[in-house]
N, C-alpha and C positions, 0 to 999 in steps of 0.2 A: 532487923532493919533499923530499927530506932537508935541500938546503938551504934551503926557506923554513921548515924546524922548524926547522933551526939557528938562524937568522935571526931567528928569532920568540920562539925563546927565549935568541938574545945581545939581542933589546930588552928582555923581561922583566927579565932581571937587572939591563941599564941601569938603566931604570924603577926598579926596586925601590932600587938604589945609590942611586940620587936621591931619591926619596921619604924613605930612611933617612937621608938625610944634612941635610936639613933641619932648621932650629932648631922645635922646638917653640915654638909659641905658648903662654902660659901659661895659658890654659884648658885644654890637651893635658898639659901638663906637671902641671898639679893634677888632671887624671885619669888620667894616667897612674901616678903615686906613688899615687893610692888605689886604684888594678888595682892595685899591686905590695904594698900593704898588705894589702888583702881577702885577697889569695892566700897572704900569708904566715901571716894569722888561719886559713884554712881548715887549712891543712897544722899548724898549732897545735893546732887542733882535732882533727886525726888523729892527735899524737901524746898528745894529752891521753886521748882513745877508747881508744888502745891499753894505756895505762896504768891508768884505766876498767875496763876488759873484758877480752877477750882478747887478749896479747900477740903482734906480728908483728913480730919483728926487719922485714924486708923494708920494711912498711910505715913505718914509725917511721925510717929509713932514707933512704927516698924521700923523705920529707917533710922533713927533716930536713934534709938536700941542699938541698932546692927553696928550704926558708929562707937559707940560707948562700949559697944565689946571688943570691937578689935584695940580702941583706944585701950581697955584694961586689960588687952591679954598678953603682955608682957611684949610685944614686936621689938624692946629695945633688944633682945637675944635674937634679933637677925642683924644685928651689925659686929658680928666677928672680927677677928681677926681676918684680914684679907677681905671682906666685903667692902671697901673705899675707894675701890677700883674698879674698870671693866677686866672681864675675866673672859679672856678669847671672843665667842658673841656674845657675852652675858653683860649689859652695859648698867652702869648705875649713874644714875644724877647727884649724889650725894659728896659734899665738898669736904674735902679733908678736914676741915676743922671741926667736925660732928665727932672725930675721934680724938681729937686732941684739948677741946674746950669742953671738959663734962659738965663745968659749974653751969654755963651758958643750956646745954642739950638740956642738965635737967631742970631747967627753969622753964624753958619752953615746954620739956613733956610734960611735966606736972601741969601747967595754963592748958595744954590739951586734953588731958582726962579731965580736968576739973569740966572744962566749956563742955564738953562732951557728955558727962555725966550729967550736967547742967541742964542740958539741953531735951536727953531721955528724959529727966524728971519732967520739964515743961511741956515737954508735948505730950506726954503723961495723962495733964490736967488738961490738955489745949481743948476748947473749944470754936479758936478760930485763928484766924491767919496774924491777928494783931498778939495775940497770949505767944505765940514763937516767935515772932522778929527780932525779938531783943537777942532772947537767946543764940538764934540759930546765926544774926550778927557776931555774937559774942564767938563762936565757934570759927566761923572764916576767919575772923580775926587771927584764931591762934593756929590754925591751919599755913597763914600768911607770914605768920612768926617764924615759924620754921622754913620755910619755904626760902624766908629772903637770907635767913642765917648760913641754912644748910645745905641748902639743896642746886645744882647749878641750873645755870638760864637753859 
């Protein structure tokens, strides 16, 4: 018995390598960057609440992190070729000149990992609401950068 669990779950992981290792099609690839966008707005929104209301180092923290990861995990490899467009129901907000100005994209991506990165560090140390304002400033800032560059109304 043990070994068809072993067995079952060395296919699993197979599987799974496999599956992960595949190129994205660019309908996946433009829903995927806007799962990784939504999620970064949510955790935005939790640190904006905490600021808000009642302060939770922890909280502000967490979220904080969560942005700083998707910021460093590489998301400029969801803008393929053919991701600049809507694709049947797959719609994008993203303005053609996100693939045509790189100097411009990577100025802005670099100002967003930085602020982002920026910002885990501070809330890191945060003891209270006034230790993140700068920072988490600093991050809409560059959230707005791209926004007004790239992204349509």
């Amino acid at each position: 018995m043990q070994k068809v669990v072993s067995l079952a779950a060395l296919t699993l992981a197979l599987a799974a390598g496999h599956v992960a290792a595949e190129p994205l099609t660019p309908e996946e690839q433009i829903l995927t960057r806007q799962a990784g966008y939504s999620f970064m707005s949510w955790n935005m929104g939790k640190i904006k609440a905490n600021l808000d209301g009642e302060f939770s180092p922890t909280q502000v923290s967490a979220a904080a992190n969560a942005i700083a990861g998707i910021a460093n995990s590489g998301m400029g490899a969801l803008y393929g070729p053919g991701t600049d467009k809507d694709i049947g129901d797959v719609k994008t907000r993203v303005k053609p000149e996100l693939f045509t100005n790189q100097e411009k994209v990577g100025e802005v991506a670099v100002g967003f990992i930085e602020a982002a990165n920026n910002m885990a560090e501070v809330a890191a140390m945060a003891e209270s609401k006034e230790d993140v304002q700068e920072a988490f400033g600093k991050l809409g800032e560059s959230c707005k950068a791209c926004h007004k560059e790239f992204r349509k109304d």
